[in-house]
C-alpha positions as CSV (number, residue, x, y, z in Angstrom):
1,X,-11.5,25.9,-6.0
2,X,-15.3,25.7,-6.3
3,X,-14.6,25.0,-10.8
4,X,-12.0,22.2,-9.7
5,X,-14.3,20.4,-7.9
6,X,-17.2,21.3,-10.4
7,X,-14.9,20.1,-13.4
8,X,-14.0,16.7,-10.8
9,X,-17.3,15.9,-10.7
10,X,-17.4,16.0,-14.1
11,X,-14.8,13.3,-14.6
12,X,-16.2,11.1,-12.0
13,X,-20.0,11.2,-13.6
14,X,-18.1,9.2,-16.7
15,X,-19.3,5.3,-16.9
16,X,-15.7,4.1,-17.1
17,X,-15.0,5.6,-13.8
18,X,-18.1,4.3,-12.1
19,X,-17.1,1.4,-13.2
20,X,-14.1,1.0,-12.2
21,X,-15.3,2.2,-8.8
22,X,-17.3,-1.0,-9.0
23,X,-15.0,-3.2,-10.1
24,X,-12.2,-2.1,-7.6
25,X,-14.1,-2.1,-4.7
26,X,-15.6,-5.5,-5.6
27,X,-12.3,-7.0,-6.0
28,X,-11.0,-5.4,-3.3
29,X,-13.6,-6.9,-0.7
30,X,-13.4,-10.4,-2.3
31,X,-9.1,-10.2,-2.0
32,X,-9.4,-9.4,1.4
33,X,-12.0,-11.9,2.5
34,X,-9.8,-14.9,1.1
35,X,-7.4,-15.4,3.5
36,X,-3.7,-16.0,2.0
37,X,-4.5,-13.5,-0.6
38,X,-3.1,-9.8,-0.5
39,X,-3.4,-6.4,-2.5
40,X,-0.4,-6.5,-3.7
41,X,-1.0,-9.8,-6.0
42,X,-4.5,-8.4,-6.7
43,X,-2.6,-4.7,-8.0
44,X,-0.3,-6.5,-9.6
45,X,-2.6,-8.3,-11.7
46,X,-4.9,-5.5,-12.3
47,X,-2.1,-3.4,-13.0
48,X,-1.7,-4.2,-16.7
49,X,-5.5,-3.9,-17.7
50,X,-5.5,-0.5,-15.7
51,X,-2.7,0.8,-18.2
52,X,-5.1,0.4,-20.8
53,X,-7.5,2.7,-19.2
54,X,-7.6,6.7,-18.9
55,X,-5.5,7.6,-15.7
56,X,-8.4,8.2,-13.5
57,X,-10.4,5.0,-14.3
58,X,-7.1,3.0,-13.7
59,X,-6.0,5.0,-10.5
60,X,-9.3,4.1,-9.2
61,X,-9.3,0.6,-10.1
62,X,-6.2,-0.5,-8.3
63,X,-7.3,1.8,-5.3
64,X,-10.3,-0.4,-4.9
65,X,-8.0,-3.1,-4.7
66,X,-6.3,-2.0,-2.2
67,X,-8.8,0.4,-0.2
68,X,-11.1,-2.7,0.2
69,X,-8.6,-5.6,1.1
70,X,-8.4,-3.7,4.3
71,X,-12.3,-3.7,4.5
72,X,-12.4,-7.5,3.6
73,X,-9.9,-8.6,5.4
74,X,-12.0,-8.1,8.5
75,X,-14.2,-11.2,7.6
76,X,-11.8,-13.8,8.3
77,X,-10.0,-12.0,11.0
78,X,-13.3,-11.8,13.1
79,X,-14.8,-15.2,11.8
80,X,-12.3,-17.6,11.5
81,X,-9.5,-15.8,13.3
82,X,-7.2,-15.7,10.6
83,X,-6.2,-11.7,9.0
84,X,-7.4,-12.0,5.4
85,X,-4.8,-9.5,4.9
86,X,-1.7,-9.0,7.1
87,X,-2.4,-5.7,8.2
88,X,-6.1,-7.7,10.0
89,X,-3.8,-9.5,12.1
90,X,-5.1,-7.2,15.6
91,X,-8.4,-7.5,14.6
92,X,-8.5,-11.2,15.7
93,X,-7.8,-10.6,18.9
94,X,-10.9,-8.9,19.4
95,X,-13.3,-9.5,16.9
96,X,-13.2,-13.1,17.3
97,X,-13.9,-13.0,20.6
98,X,-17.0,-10.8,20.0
99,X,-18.1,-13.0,16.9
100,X,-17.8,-16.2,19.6
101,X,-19.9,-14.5,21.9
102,X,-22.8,-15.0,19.6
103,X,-22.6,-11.2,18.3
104,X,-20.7,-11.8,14.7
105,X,-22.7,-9.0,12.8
106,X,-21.9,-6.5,15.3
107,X,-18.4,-7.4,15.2
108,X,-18.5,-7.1,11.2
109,X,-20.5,-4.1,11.3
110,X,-18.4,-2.0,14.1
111,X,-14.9,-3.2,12.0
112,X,-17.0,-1.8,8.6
113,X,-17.6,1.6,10.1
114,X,-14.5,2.4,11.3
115,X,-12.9,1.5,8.5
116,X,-15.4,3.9,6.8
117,X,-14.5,6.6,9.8
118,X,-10.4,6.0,9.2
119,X,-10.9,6.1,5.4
120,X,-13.1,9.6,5.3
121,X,-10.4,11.1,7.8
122,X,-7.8,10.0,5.7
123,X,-9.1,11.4,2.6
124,X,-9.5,14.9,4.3
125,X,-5.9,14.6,5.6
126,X,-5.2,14.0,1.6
127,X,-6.8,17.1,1.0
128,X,-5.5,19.1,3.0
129,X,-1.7,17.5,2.8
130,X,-1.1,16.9,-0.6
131,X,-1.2,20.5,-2.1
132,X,0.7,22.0,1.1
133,X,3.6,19.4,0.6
134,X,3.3,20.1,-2.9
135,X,3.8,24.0,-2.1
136,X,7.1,22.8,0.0
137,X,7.9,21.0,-3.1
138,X,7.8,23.7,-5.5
139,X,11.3,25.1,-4.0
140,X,13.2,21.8,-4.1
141,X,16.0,21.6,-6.7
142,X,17.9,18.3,-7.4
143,X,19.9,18.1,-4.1
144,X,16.7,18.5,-2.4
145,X,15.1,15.6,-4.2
146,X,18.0,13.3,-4.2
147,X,17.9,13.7,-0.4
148,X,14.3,13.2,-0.1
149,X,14.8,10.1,-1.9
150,X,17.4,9.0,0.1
151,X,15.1,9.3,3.0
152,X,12.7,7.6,2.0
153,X,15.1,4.4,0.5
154,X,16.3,4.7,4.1
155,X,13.0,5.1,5.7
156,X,11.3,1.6,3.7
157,X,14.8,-0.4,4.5
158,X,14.5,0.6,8.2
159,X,10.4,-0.5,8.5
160,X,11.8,-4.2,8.0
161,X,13.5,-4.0,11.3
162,X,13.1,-7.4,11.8
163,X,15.2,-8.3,8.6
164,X,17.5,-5.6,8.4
165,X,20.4,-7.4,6.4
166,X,17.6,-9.2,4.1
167,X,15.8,-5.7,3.4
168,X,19.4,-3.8,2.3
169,X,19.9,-6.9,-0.2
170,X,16.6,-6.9,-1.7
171,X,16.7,-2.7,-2.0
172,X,20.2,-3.2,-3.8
173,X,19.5,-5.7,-6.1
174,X,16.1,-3.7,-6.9
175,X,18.6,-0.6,-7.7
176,X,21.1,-2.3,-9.5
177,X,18.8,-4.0,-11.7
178,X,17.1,-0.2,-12.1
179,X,20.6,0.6,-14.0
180,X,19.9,-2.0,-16.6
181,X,18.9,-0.7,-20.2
182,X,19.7,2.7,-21.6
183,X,21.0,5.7,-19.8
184,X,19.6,8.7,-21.8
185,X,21.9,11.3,-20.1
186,X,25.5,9.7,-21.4
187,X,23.6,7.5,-24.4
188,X,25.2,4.7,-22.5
189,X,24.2,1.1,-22.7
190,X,24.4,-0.8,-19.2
191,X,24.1,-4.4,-18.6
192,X,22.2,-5.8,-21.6
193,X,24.9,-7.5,-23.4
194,X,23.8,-6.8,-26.6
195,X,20.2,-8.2,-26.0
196,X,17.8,-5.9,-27.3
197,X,15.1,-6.5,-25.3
198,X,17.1,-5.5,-22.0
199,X,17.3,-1.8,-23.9
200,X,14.2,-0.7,-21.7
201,X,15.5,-2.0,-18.9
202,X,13.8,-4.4,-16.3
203,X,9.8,-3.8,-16.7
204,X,8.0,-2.9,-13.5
205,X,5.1,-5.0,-14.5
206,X,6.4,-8.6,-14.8
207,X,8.5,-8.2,-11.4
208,X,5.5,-6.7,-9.1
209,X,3.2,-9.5,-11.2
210,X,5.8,-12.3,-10.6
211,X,6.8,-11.4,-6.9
212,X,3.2,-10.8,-5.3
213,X,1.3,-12.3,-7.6
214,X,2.1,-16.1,-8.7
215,X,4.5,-16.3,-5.8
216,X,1.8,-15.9,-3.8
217,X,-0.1,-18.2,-6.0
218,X,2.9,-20.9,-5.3
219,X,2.3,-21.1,-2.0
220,X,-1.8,-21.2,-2.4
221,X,-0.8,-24.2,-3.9
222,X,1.0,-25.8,-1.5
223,X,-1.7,-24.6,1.2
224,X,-4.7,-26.9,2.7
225,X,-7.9,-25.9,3.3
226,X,-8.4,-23.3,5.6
227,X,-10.7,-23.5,8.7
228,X,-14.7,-23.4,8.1
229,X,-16.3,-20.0,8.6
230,X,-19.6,-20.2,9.7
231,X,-22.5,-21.4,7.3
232,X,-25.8,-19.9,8.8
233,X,-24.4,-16.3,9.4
234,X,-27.5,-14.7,9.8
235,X,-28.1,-10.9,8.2
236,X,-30.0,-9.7,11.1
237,X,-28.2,-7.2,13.3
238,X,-26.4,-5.9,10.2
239,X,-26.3,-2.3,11.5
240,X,-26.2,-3.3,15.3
241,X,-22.5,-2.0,15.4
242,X,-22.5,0.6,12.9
243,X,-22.7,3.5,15.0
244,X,-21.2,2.1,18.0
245,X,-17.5,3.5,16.7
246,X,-18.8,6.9,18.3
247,X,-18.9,5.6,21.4
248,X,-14.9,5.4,21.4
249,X,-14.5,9.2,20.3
250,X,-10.6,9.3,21.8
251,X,-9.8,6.3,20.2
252,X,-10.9,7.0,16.8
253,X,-8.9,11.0,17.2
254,X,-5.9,9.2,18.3
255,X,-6.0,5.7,15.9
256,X,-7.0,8.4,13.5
257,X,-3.8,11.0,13.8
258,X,-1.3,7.7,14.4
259,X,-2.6,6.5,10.6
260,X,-2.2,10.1,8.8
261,X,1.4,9.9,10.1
262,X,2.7,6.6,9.8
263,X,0.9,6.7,5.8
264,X,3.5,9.6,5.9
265,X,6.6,7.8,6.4
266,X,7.9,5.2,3.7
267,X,7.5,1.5,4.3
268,X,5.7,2.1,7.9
269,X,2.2,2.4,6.8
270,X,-0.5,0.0,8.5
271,X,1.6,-2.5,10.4
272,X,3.0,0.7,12.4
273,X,-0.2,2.3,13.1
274,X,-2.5,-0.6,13.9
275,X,0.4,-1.6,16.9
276,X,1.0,1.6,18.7
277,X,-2.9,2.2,18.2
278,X,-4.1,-1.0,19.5
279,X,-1.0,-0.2,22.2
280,X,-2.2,3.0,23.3
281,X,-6.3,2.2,23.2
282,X,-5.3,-0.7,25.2
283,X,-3.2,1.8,28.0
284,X,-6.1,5.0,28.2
285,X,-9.2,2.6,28.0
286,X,-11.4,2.5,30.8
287,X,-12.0,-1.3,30.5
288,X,-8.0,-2.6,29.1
289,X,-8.7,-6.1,30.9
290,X,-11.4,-6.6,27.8
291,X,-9.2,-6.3,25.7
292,X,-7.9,-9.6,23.8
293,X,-11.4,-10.6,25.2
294,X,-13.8,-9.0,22.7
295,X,-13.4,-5.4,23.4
296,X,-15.4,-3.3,21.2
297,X,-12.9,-0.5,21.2
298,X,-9.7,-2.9,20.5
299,X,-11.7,-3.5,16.9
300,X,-12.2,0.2,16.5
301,X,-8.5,1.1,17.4
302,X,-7.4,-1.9,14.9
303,X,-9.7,-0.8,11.7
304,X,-9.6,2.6,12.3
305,X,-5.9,3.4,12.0
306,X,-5.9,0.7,9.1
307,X,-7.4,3.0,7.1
308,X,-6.4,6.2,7.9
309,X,-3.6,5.3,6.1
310,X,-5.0,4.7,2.5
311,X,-4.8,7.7,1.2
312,X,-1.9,9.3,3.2
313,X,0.2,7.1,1.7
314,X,-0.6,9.4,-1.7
315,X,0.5,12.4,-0.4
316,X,4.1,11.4,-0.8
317,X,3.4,10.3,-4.5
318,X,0.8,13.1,-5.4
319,X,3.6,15.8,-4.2
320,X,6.8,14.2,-4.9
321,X,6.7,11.7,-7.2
322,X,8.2,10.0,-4.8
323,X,6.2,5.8,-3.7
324,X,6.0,4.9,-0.2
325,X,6.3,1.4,-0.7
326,X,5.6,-0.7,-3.9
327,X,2.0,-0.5,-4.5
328,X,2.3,3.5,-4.8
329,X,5.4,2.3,-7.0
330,X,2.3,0.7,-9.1
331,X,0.1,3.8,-9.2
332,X,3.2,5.8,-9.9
333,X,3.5,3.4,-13.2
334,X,-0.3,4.4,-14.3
335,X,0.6,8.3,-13.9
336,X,4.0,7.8,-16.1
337,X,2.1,5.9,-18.9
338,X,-0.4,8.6,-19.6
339,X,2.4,11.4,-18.9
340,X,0.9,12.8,-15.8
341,X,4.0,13.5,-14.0
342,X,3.3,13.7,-10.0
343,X,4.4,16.7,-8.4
344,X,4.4,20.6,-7.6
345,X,2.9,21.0,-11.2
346,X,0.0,18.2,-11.0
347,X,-2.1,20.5,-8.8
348,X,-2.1,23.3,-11.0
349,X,-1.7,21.6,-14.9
350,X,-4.4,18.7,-13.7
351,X,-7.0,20.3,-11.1
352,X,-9.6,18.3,-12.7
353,X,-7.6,15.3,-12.3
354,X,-6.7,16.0,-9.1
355,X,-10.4,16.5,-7.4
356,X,-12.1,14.0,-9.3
357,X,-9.5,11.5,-7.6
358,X,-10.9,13.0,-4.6
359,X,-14.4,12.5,-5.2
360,X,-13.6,9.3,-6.3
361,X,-12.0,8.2,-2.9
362,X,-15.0,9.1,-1.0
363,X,-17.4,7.2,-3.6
364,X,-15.0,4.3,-3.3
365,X,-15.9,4.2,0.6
366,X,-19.2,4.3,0.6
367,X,-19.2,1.9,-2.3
368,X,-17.1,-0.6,-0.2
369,X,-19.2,-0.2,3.0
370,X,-22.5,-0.5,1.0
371,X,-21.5,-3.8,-0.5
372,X,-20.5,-5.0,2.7
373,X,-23.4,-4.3,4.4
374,X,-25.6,-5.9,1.8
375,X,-23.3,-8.7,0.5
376,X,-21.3,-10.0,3.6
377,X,-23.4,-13.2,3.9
378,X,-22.4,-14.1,0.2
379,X,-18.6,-12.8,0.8
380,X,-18.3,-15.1,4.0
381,X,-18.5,-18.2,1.8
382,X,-15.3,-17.4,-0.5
383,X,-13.0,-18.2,3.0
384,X,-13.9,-21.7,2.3
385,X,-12.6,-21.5,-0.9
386,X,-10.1,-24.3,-1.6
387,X,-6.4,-22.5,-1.9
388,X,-5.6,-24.2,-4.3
389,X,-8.2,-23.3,-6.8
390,X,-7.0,-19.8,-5.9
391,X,-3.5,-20.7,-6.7
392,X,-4.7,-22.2,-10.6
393,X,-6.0,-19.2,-11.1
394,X,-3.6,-16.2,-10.3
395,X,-1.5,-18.5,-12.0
396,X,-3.4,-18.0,-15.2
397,X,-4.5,-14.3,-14.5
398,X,-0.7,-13.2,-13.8
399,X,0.3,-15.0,-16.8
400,X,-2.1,-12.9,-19.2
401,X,-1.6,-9.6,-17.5
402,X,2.4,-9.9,-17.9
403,X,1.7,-11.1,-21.7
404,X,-0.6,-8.9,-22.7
405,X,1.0,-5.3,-21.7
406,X,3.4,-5.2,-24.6
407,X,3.0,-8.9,-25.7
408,X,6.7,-9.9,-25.5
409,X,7.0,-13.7,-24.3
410,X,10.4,-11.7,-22.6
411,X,7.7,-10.2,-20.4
412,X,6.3,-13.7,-19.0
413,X,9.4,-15.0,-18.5
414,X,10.3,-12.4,-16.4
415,X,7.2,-12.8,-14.5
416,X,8.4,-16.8,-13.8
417,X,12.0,-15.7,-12.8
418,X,10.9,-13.2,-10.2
419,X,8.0,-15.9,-9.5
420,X,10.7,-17.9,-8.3
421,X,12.8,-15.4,-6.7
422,X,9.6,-14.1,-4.5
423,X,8.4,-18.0,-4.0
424,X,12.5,-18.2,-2.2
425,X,11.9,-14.7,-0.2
426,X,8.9,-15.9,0.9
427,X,10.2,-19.3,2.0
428,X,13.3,-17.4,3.7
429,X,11.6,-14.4,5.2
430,X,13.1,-12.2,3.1
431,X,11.1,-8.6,2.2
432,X,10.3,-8.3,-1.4
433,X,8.9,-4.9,-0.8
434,X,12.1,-3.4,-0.7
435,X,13.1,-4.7,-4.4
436,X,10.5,-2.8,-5.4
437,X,11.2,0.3,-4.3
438,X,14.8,-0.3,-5.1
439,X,13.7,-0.7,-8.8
440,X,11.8,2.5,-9.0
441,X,13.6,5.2,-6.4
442,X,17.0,3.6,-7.4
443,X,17.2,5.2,-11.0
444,X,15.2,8.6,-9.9
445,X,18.0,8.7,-7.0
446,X,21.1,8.0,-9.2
447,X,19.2,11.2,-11.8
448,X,19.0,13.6,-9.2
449,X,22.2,12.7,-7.3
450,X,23.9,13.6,-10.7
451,X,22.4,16.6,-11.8
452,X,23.2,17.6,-8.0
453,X,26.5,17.2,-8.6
454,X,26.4,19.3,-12.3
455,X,24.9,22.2,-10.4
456,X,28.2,21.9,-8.0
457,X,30.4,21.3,-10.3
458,X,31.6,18.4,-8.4
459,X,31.5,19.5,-4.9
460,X,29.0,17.0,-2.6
461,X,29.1,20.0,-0.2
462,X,26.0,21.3,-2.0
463,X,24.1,18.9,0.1
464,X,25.3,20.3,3.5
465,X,25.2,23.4,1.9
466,X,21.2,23.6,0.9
467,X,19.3,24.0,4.0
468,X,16.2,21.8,2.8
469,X,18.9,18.7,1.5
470,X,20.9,19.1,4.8
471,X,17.7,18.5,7.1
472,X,16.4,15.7,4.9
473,X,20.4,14.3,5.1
474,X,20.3,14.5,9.0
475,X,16.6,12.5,9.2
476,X,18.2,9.8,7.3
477,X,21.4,9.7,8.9
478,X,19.7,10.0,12.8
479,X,16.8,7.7,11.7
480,X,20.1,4.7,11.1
481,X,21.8,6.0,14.2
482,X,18.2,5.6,16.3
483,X,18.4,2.3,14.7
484,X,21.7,1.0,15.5
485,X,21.6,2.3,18.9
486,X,18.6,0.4,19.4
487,X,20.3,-2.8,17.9
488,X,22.9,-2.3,20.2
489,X,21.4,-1.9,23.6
490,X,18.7,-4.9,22.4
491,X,20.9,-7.8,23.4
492,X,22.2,-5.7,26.9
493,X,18.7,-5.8,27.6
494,X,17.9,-9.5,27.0
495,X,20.6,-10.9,29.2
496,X,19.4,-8.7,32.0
């Protein structure tokens, strides 16, 4: 253990890493302190240049981009009351009210640290997760991993609650369009009518680039200006909340253990930890009429569980292979490019690999919450930022990054079609997320589900059969009974 983490320092001591720590945790901050703008456009348009790195450097690099958004996106959420990211959206309620009462830099200052305090705990629940999920993993065969994907396809459908019908087309057409190109196991050719560019099937790239990218960039340009954050936001009082997340000790054990799970489950993530923490801090706290008001411990209940999410969303990926939502699906893409394949096997054939990503997630936290604390008086001013000078140039950006990957025109123009098809979803309400996830679990379902079905010779009792596939089957199959039932009594309750 002690050489692994010798041979990960080692591989975080290199320039390109540092620098990458930089540069993610840089862009990060900035993405999340423009409001309108979200990690997913900002991965998606660091994803190609990160392919062109070694694995760790590139890992890192769209981990800063989406590690720090949630850091940033305090800054308009507490200033301006609007969430630089969606995921900020609780920390309005109470960080504006603090920032109004003339205490801004505490407000800043309490969100920075416990961001810092969920980020650290979620990095030790990492730790500690990844290799025993991993050890689980080790006994799964085929059934067991078709199951678990089935799970989780059911799991990130089901987190769009609200869009139910909108979330099962966007997950189909993501797996449909994951059986385009060639099928290595028959040598079979499906869906590309003869075109030989649609022999690798639909690229990951252009579609994350071209649905959370320029879509978003569409509607930057459509936007006005946002409101004015404040111009004289003075430095002193920097650290004046920094330590004042201690104070809330149950809060942070409870926002804390809510974000380790819910990164756990696919598709539930921030939004479903930040509610039923804010929820609960809001039931147990000594002072719950503050809250809404400019409760210090609403802030720490919002940031907190934020965070504690960011890296327990990799335990899924690290041990399974399988993504939890689309921007794993992104990392996920770096790994198969340099032929790191996630799972039981990384821990052991990559240890180096493995804990220098680890020390690299704790440097990435200090780095963010160092910058803050120096630079947030500078970062402030990019809210006022006209959108539309945003919008010109992802616009540019995305178009480069889909070009330049494998510099096939086929490439940008897939970027524009899916720009179009995200700009619609976005317009409609409809989850993109989902296409996503389609696109990548989709193919690895249909792979396992059939060399299940070689190992049974045809019989689909194998996965009733297999205690591990059976229990996965039953959490997906009671997870869409929940569900329904829920559906069902909603509209009993509302004419009541």
């Amino acid at each position: 253990m002690i050489d692994s983490f010798l041979l990960g320092f080692s591989e975080v001591a290199q320039w390109q890493v540092l620098l990458a720590l930089f540069l993610g945790a840089t862009a990060g901050i900035l993405v999340g302190a423009i409001p309108g703008m979200e990690p997913a456009g900002a991965m998606a348009i660091a994803l190609p240049f990160s392919l062109t790195m070694e694995p760790l450097p590139g890992i890192i690099l769209l981990l800063g981009c989406y590690g720090g958004a949630w850091y940033g996106g305090a800054i308009p959420a507490i200033l301006i009351r609007v969430p630089g990211t969606p995921v900020n959206v609780l920390t309005t309620y109470d960080g504006y009210p603090l920032a109004q009462k003339g205490q801004p830099m505490r407000a800043l200052s309490l969100a920075y640290s416990s961001s810092f305090v969920g980020g650290v705990v979620s990095i030790l629940a990492l730790i500690f997760l990844a290799p025993l999920m991993a050890r689980i993993a080790a006994y799964f065969g085929p059934p067991e991993y078709a199951m678990v994907m089935l799970l989780a396809s059911v799991s990130v459908i089901l987190a769009h609650h609200q869009n139910i019908p909108g979330a099962v087309l966007t997950f189909g057409l993501g797996a449909f369009l994951g059986t385009v190109g060639f099928e290595s196991p028959h040598n079979t050719l499906r869906y590309t009518f003869d075109q030989t560019w649609l022999l690798g099937g639909i690229p990951l790239v252009p579609m994350v680039i071209g649905l959370f990218a320029m879509s978003q960039a569409f509607v930057l340009l459509e936007t006005k200006n946002p409101p004015k954050s404040p111009g004289d936001l003075k430095t002193a009082g920097r650290f004046s909340g920094l330590f004042e997340v201690f104070r809330y000790r149950a809060t942070v054990i409870r926002s804390s253990a809510l974000g380790i799970v819910m990164g756990l489950l696919p598709g539930v993530g921030e939004f479903g930890a930040q509610f039923l923490s804010y929820s609960l801090a809001r039931r147990f706290s000594k002072k719950p009429e503050e809250f809404g008001k400019g409760s210090p411990e609403g802030v720490v209940a919002s940031e907190v569980s934020i965070n504690a999410c960011t890296s327990t969303v990799l335990v899924p990926l690290l041990a399974l292979g399988i993504p939890a939502d689309p921007l794993m699906a992104m990392l996920l893409a770096v790994f198969m490019i340099h032929n790191i394949i996630p799972g039981p096997q990384l821990f052991s054939e990559h240890a180096d690999f493995i804990s220098g990503l680890y020390i690299s997630l704790f440097m990435l936290n200090i780095f963010v919450l160092a910058l803050l604390l120096v630079f947030t008086k500078h970062v402030v001013k990019l809210s006022a930022i006209t959108p539309r000078v945003i919008g010109a140039a992802i616009m540019v950006l995305a178009f480069i990054g889909s070009y330049t990957q494998n510099f096939r025109i086929t490439d940008a123009l897939f970027t524009v079609v899916f720009a179009l098809i995200g700009r619609f979803m976005l317009k409609n309400n409809i989850p993109a997320f989902p296409m996503v996830v389609g696109l990548v679990l989709g193919p690895m379902l249909e792979t396992r589900f059939k060399q299940a079905m070689s190992l049974s010779a045809g019989d689909p009792t194998i996965f009733l059969t297999r205690p591990l596939a059976a229990t996965f089957l039953a959490f997906a199959l009671f997870a869409v009974a929940i569900f329904a039932w829920n559906t069902r009594k909603a509209p009993t309750h509302s004419q009541t």
